[in-house]
mmCIF file of the N, C-alpha and C atoms, coordinates in Angstrom:
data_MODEL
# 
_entry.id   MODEL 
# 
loop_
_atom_site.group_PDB 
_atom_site.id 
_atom_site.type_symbol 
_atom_site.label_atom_id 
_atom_site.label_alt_id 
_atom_site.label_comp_id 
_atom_site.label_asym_id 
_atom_site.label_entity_id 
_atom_site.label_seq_id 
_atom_site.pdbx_PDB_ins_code 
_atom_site.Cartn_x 
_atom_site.Cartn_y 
_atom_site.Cartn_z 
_atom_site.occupancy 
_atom_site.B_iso_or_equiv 
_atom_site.pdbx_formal_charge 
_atom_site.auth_seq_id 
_atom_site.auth_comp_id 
_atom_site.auth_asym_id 
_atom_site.auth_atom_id 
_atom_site.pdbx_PDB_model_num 
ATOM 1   N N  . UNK A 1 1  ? 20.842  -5.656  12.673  1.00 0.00 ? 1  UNK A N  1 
ATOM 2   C CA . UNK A 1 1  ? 19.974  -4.537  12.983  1.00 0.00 ? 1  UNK A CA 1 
ATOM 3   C C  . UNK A 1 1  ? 19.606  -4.538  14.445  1.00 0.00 ? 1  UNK A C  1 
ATOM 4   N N  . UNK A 1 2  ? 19.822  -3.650  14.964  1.00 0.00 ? 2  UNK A N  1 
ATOM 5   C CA . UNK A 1 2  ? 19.014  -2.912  15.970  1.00 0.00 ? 2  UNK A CA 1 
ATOM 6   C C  . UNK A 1 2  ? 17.055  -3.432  16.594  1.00 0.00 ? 2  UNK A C  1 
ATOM 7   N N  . UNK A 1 3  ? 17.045  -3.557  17.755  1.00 0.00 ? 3  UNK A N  1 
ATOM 8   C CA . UNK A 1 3  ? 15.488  -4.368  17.888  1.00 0.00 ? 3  UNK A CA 1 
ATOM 9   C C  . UNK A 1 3  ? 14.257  -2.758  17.083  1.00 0.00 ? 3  UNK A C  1 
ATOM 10  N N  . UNK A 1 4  ? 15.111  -1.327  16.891  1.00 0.00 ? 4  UNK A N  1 
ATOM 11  C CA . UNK A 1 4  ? 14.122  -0.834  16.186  1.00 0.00 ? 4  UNK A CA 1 
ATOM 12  C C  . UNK A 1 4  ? 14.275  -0.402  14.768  1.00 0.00 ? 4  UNK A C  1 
ATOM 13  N N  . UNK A 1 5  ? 15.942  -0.907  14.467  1.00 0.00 ? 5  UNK A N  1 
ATOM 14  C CA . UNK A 1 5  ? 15.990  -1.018  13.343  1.00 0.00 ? 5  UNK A CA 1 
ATOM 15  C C  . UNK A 1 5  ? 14.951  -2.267  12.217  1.00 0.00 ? 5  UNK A C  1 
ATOM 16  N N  . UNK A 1 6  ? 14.602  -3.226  13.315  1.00 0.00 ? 6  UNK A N  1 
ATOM 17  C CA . UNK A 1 6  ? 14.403  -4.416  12.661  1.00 0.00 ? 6  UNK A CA 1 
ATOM 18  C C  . UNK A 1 6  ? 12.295  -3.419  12.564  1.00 0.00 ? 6  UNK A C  1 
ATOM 19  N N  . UNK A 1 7  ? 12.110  -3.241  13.395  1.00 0.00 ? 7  UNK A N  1 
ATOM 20  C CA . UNK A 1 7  ? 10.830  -2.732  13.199  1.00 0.00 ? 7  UNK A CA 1 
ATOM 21  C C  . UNK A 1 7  ? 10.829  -1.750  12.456  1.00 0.00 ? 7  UNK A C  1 
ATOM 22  N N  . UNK A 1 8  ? 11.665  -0.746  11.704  1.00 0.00 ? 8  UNK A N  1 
ATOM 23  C CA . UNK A 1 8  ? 11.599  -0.083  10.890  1.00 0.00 ? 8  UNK A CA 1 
ATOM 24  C C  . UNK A 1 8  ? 11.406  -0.419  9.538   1.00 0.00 ? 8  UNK A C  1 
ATOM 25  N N  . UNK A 1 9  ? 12.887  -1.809  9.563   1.00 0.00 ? 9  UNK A N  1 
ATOM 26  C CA . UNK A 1 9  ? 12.770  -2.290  8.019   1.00 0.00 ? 9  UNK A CA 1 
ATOM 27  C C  . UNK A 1 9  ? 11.366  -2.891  7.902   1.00 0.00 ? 9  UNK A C  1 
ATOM 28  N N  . UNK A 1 10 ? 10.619  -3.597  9.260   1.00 0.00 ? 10 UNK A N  1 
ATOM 29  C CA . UNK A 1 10 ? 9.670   -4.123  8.863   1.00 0.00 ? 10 UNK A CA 1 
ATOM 30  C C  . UNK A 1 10 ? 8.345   -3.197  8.323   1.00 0.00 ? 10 UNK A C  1 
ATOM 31  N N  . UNK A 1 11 ? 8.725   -2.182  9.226   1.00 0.00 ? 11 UNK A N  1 
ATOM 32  C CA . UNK A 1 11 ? 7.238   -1.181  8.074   1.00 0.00 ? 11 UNK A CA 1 
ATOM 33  C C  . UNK A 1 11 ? 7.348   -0.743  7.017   1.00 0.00 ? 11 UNK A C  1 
ATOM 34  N N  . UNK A 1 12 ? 9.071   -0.869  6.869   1.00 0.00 ? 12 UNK A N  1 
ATOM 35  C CA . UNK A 1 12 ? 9.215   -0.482  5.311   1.00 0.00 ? 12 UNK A CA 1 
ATOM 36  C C  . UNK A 1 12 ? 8.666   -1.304  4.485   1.00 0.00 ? 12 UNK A C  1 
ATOM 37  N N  . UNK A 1 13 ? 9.157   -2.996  5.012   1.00 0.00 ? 13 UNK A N  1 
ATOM 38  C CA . UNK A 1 13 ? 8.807   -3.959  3.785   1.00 0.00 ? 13 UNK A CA 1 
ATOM 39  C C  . UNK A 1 13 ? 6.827   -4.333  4.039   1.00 0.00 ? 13 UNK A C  1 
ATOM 40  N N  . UNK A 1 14 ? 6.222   -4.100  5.058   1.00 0.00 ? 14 UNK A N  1 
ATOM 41  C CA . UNK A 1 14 ? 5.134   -4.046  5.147   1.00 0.00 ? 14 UNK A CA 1 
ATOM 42  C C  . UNK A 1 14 ? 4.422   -2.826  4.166   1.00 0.00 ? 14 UNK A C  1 
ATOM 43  N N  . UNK A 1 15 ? 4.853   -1.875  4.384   1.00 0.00 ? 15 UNK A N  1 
ATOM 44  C CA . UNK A 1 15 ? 4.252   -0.684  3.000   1.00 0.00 ? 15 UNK A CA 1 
ATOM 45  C C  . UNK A 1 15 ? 4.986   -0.830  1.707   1.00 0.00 ? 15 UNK A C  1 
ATOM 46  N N  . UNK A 1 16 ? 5.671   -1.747  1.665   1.00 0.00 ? 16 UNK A N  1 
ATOM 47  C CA . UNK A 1 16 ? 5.585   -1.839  0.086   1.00 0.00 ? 16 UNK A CA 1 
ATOM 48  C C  . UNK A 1 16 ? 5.038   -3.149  -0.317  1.00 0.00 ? 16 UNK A C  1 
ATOM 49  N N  . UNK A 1 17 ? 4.966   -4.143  0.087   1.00 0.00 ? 17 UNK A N  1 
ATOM 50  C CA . UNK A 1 17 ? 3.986   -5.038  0.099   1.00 0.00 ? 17 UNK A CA 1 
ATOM 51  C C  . UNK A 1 17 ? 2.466   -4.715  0.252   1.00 0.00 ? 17 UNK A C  1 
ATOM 52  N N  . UNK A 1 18 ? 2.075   -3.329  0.537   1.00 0.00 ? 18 UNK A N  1 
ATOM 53  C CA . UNK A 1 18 ? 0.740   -3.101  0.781   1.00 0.00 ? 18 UNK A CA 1 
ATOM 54  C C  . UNK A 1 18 ? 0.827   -2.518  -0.686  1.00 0.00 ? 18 UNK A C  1 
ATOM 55  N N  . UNK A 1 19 ? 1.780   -1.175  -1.144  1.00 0.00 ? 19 UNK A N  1 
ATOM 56  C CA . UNK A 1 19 ? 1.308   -0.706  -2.125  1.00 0.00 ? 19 UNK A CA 1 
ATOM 57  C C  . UNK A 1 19 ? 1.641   -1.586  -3.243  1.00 0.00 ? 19 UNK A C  1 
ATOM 58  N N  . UNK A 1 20 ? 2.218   -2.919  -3.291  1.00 0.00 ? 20 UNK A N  1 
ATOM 59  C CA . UNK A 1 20 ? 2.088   -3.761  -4.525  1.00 0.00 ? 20 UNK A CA 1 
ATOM 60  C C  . UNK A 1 20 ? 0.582   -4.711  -4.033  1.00 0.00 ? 20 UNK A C  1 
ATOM 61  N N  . UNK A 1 21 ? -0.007  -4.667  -3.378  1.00 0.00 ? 21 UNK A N  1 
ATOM 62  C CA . UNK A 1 21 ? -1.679  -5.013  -3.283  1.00 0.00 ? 21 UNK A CA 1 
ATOM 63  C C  . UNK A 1 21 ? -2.776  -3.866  -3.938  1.00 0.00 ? 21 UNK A C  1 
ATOM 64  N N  . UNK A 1 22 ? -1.976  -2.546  -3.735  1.00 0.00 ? 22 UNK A N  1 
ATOM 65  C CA . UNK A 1 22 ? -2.840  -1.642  -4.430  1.00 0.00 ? 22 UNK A CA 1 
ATOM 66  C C  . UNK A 1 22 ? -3.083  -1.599  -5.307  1.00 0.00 ? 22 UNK A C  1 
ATOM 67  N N  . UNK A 1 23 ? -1.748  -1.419  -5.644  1.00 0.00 ? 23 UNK A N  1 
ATOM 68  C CA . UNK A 1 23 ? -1.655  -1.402  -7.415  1.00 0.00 ? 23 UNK A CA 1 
ATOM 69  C C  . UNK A 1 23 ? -2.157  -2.892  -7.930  1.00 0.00 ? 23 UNK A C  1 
ATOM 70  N N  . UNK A 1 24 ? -2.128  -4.096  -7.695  1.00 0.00 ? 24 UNK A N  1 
ATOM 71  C CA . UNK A 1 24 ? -2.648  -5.518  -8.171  1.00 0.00 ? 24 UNK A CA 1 
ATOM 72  C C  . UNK A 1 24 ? -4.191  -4.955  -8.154  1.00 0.00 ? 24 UNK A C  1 
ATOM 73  N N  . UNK A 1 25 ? -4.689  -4.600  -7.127  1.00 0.00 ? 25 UNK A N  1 
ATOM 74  C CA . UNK A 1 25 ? -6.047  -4.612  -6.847  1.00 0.00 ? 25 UNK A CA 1 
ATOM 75  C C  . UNK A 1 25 ? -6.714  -3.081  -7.800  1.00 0.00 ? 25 UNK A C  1 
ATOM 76  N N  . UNK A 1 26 ? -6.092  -2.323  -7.806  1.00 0.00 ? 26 UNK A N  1 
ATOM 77  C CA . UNK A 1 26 ? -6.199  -1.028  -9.073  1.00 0.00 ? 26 UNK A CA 1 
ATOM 78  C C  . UNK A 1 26 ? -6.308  -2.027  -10.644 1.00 0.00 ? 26 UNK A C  1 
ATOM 79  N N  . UNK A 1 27 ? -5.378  -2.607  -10.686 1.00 0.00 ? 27 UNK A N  1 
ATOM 80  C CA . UNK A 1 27 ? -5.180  -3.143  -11.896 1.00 0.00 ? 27 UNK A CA 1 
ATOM 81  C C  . UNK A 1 27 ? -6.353  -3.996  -12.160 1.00 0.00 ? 27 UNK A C  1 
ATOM 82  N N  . UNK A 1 28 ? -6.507  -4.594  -11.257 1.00 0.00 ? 28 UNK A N  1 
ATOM 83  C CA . UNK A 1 28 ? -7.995  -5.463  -11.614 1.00 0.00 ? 28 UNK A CA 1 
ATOM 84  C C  . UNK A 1 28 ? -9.520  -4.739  -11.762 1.00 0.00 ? 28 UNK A C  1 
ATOM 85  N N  . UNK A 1 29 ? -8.806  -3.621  -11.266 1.00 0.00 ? 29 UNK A N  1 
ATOM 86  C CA . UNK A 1 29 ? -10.248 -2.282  -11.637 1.00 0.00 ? 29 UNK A CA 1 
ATOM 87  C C  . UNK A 1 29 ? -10.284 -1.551  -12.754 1.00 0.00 ? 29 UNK A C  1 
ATOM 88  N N  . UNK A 1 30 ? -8.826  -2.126  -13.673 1.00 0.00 ? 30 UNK A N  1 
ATOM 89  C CA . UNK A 1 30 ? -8.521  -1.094  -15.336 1.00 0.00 ? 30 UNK A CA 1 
ATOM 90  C C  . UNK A 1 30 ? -8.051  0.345   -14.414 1.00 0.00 ? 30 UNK A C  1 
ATOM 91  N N  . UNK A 1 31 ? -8.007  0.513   -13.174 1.00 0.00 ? 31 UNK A N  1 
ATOM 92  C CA . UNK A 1 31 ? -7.038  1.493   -12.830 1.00 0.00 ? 31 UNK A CA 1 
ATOM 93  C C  . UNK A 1 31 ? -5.482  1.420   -12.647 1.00 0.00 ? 31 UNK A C  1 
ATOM 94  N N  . UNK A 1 32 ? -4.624  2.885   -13.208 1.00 0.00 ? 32 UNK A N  1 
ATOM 95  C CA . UNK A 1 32 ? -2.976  2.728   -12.986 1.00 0.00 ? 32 UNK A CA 1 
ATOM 96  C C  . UNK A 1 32 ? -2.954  4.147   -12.552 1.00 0.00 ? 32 UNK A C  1 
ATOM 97  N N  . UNK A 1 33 ? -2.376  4.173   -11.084 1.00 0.00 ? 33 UNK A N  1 
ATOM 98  C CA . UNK A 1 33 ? -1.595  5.373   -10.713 1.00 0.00 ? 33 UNK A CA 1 
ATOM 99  C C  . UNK A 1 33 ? -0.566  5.162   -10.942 1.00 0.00 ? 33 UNK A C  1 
ATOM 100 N N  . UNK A 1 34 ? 0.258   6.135   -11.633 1.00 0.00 ? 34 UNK A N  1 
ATOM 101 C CA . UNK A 1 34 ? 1.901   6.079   -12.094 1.00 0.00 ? 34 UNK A CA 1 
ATOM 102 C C  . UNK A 1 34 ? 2.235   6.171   -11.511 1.00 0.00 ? 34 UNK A C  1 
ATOM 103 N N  . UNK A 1 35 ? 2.070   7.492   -10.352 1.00 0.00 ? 35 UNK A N  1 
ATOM 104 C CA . UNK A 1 35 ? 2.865   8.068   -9.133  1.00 0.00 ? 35 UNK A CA 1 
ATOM 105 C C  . UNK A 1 35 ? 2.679   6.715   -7.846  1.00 0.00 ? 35 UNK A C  1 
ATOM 106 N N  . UNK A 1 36 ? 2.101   5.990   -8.269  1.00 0.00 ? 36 UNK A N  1 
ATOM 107 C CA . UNK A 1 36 ? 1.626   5.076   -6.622  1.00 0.00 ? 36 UNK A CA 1 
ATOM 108 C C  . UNK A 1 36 ? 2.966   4.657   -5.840  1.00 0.00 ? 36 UNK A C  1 
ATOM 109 N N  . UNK A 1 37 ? 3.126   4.786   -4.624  1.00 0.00 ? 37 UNK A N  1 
ATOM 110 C CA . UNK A 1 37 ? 4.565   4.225   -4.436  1.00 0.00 ? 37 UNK A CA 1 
ATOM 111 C C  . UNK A 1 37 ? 4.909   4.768   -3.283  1.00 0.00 ? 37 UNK A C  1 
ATOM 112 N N  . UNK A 1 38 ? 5.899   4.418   -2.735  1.00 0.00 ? 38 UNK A N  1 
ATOM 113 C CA . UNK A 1 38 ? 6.054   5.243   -1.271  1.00 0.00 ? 38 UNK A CA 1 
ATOM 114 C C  . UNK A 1 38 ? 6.504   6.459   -1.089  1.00 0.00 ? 38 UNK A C  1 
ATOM 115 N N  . UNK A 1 39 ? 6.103   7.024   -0.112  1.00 0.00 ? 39 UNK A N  1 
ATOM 116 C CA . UNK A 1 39 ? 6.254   8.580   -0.140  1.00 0.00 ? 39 UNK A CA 1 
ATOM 117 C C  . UNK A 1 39 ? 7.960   8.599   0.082   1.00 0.00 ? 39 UNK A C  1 
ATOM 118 N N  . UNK A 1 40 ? 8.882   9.061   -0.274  1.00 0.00 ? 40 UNK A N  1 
ATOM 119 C CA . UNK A 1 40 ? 10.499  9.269   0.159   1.00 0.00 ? 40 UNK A CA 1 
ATOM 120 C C  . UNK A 1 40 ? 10.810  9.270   1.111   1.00 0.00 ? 40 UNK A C  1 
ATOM 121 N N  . UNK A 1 41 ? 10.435  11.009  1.499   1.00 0.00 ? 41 UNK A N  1 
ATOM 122 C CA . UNK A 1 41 ? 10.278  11.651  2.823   1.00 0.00 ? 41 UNK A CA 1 
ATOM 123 C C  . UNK A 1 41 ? 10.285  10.974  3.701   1.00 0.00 ? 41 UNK A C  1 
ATOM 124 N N  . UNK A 1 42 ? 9.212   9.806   3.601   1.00 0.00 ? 42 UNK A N  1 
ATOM 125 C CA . UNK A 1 42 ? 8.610   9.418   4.940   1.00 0.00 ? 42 UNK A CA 1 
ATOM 126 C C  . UNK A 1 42 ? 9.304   8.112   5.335   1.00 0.00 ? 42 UNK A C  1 
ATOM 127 N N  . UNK A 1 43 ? 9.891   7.568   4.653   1.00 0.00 ? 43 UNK A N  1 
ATOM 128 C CA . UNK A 1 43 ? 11.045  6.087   4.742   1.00 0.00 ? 43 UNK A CA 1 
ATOM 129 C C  . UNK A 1 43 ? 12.479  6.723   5.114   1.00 0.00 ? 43 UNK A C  1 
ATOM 130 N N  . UNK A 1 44 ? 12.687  7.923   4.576   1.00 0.00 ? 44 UNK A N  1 
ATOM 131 C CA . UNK A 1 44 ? 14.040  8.460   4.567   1.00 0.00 ? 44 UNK A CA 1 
ATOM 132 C C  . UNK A 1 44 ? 14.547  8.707   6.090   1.00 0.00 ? 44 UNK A C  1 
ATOM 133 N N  . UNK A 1 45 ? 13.638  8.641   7.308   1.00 0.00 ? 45 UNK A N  1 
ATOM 134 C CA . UNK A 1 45 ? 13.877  9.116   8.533   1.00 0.00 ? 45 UNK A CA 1 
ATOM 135 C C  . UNK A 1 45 ? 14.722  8.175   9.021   1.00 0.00 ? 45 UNK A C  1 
ATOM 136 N N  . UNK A 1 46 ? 15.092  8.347   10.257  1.00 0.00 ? 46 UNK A N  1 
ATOM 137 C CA . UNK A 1 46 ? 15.505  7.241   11.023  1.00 0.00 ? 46 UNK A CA 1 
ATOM 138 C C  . UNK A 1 46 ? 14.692  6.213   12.082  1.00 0.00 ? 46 UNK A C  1 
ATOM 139 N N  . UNK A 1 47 ? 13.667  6.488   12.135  1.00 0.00 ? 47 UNK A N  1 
ATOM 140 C CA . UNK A 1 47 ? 12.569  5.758   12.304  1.00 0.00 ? 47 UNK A CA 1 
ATOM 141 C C  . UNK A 1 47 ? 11.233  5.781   11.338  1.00 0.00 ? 47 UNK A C  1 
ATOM 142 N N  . UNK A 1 48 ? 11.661  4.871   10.342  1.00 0.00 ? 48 UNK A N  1 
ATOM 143 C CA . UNK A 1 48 ? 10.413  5.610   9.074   1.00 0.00 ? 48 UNK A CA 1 
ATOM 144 C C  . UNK A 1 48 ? 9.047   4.691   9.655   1.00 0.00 ? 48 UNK A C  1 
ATOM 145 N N  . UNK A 1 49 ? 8.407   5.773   8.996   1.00 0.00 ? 49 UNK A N  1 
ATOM 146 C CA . UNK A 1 49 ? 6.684   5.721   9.268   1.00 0.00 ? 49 UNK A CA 1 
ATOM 147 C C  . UNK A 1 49 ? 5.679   6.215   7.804   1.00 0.00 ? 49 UNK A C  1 
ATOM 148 N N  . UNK A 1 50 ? 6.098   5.044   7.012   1.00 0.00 ? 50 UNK A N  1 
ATOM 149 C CA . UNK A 1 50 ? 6.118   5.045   5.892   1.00 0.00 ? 50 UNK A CA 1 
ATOM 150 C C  . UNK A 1 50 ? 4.478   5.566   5.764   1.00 0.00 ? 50 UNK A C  1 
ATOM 151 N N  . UNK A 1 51 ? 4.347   6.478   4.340   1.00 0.00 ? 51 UNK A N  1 
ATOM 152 C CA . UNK A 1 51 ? 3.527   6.990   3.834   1.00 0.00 ? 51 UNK A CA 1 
ATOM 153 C C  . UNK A 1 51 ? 3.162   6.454   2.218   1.00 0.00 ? 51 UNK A C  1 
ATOM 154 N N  . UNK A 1 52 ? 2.211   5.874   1.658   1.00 0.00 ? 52 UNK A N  1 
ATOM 155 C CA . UNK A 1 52 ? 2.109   5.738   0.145   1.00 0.00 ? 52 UNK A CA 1 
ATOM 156 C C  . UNK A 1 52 ? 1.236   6.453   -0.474  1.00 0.00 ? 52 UNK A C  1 
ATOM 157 N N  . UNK A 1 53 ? 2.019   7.189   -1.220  1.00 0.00 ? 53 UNK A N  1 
ATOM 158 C CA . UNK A 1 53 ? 1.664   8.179   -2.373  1.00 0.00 ? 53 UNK A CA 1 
ATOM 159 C C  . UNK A 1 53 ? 0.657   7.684   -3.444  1.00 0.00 ? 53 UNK A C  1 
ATOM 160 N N  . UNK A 1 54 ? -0.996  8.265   -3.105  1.00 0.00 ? 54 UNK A N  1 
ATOM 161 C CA . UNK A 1 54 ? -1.773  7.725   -3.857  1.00 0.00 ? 54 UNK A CA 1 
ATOM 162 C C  . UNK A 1 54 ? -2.092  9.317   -4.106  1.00 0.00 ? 54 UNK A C  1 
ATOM 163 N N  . UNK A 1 55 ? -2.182  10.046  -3.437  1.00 0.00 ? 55 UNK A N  1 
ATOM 164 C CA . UNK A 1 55 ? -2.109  11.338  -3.060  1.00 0.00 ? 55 UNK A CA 1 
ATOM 165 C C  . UNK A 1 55 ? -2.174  11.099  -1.541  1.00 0.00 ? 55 UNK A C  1 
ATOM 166 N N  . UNK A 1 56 ? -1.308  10.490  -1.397  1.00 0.00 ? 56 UNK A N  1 
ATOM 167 C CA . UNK A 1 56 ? -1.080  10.355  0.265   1.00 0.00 ? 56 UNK A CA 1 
ATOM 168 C C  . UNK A 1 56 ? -1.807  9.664   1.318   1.00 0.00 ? 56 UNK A C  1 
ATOM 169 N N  . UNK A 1 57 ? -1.597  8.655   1.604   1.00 0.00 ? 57 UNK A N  1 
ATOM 170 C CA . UNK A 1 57 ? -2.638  8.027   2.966   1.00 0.00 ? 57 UNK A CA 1 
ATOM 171 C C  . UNK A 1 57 ? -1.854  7.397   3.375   1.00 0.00 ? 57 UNK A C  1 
ATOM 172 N N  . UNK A 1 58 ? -2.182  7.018   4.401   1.00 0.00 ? 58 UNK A N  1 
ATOM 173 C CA . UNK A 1 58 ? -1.554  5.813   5.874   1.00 0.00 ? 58 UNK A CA 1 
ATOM 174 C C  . UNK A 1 58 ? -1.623  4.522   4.958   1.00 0.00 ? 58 UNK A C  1 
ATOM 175 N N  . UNK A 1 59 ? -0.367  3.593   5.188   1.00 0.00 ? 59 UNK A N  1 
ATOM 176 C CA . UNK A 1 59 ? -0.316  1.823   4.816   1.00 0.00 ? 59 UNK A CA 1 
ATOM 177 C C  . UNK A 1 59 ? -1.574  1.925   5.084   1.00 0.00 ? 59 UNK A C  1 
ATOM 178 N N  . UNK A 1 60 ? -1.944  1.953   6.774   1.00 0.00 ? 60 UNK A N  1 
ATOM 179 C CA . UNK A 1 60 ? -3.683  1.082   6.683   1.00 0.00 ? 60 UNK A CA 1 
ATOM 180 C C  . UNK A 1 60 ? -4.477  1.404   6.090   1.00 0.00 ? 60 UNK A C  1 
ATOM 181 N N  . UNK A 1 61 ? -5.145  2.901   5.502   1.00 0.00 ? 61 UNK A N  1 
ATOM 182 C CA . UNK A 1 61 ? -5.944  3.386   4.895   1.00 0.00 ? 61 UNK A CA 1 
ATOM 183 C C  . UNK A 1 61 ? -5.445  2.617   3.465   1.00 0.00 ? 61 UNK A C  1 
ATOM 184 N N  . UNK A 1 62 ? -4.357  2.350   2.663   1.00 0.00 ? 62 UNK A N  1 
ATOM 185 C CA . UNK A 1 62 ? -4.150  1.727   1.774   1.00 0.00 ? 62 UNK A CA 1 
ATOM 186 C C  . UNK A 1 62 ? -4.437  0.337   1.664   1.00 0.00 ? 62 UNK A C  1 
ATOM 187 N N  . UNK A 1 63 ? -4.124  -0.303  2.898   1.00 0.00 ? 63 UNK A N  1 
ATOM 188 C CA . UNK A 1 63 ? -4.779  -1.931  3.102   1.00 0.00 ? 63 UNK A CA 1 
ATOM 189 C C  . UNK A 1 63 ? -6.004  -2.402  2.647   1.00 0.00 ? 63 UNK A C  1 
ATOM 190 N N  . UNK A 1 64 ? -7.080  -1.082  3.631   1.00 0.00 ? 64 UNK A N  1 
ATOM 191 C CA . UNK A 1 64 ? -8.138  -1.178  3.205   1.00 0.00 ? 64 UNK A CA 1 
ATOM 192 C C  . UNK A 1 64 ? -8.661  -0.756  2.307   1.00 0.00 ? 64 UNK A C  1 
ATOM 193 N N  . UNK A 1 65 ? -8.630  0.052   0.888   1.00 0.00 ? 65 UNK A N  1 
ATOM 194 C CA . UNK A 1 65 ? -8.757  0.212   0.295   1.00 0.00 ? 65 UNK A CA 1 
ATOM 195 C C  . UNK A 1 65 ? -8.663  -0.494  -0.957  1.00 0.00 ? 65 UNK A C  1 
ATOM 196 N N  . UNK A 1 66 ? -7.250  -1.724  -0.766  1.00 0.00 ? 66 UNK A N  1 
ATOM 197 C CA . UNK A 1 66 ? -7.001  -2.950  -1.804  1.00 0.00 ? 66 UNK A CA 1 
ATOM 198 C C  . UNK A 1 66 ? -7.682  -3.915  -1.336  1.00 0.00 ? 66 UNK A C  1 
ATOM 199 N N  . UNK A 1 67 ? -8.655  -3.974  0.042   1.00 0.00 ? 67 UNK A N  1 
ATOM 200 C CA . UNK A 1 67 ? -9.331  -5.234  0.382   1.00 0.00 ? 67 UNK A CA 1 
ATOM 201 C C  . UNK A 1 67 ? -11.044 -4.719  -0.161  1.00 0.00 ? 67 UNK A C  1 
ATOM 202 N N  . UNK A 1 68 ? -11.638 -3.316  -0.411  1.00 0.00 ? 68 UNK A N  1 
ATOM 203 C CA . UNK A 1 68 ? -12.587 -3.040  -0.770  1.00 0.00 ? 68 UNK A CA 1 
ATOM 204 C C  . UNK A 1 68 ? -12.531 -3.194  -2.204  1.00 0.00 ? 68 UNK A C  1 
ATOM 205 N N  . UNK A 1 69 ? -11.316 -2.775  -2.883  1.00 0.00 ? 69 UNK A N  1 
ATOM 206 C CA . UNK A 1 69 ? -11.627 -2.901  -4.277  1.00 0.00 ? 69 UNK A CA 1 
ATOM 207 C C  . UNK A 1 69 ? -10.851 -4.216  -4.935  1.00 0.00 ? 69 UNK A C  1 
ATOM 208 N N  . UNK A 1 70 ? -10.714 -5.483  -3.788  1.00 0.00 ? 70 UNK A N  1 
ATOM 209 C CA . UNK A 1 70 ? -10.670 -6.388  -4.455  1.00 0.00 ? 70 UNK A CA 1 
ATOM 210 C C  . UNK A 1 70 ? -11.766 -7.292  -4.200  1.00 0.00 ? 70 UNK A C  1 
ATOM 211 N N  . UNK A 1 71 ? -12.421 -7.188  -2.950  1.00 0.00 ? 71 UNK A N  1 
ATOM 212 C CA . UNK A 1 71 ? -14.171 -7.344  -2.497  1.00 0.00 ? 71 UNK A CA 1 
ATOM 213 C C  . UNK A 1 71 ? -15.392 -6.873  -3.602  1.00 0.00 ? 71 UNK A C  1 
ATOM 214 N N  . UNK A 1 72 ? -15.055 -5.490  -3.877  1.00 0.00 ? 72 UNK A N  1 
ATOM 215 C CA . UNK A 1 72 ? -16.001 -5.412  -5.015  1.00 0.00 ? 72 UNK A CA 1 
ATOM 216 C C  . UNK A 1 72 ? -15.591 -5.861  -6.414  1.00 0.00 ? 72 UNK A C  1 
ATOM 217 N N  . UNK A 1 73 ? -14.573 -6.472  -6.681  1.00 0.00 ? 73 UNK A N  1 
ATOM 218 C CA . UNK A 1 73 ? -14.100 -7.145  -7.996  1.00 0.00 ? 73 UNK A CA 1 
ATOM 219 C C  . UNK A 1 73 ? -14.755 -8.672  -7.897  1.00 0.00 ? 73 UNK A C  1 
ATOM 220 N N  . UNK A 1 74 ? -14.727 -8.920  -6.519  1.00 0.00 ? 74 UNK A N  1 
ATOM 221 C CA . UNK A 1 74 ? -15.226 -10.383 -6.305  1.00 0.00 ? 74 UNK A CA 1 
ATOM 222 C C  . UNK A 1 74 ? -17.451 -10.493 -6.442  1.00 0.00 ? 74 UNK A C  1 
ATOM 223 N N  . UNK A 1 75 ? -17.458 -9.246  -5.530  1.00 0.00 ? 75 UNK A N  1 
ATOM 224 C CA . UNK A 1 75 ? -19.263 -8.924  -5.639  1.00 0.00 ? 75 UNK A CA 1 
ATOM 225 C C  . UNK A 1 75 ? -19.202 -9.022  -7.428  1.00 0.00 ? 75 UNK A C  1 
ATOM 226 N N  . UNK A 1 76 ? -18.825 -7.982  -8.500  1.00 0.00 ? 76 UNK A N  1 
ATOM 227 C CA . UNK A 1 76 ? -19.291 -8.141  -10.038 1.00 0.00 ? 76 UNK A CA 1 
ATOM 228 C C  . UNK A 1 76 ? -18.934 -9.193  -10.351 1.00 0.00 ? 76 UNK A C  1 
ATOM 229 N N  . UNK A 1 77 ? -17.969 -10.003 -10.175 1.00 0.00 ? 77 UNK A N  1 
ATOM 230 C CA . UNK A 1 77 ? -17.514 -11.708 -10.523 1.00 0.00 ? 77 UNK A CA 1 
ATOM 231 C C  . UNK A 1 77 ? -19.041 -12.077 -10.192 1.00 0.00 ? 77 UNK A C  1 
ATOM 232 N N  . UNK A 1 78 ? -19.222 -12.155 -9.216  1.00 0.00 ? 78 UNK A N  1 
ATOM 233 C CA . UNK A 1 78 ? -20.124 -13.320 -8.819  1.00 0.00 ? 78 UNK A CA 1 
ATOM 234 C C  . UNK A 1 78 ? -21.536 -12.652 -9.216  1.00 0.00 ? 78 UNK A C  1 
ATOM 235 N N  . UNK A 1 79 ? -21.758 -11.097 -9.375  1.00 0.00 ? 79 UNK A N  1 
ATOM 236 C CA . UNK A 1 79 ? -23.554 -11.152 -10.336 1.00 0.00 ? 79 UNK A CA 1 
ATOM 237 C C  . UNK A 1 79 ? -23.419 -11.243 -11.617 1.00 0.00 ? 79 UNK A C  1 
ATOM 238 N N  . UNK A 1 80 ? -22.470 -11.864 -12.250 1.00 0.00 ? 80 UNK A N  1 
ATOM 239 C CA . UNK A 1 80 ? -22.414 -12.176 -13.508 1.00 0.00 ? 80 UNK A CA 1 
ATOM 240 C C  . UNK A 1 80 ? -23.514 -13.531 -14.169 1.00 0.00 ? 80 UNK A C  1 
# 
């Protein structure tokens, strides 16, 4: 690969490693999006700038979102 091929595959394999944190961290909330997963479109380019289909947000907006709702899985653990 190419020095931006190699940064491409890497945001590829970086957003799907984020949206298998989502979905882990959904799951520990009794939530399942079926559709969760990467947007097509947005990997299909030649420089992809991957998108995950939650109804759509940025990897990072997805990052943080599996670090809040695995933070608040940890807050009800612990006022138990």
């Amino acid at each position: 690969m190419t020095g931006n091929g190699k940064h491409a595959g890497a945001c590829v394999e970086e957003a799907e490693e984020t949206v298998e944190k989502v979905r882990s961290a959904l799951a520990a909330a009794g939530i399942v999006l079926p559709s969760l997963g990467l947007d097509p479109g947005s990997i299909a380019r030649s420089s992809p700038c991957p998108l995950v289909e939650l109804g759509r947000c940025s990897v990072d907006a997805a990052s943080r979102l599996a670090a809040v709702l695995l933070a608040s899985q940890d807050d009800r653990s612990a006022a138990r």
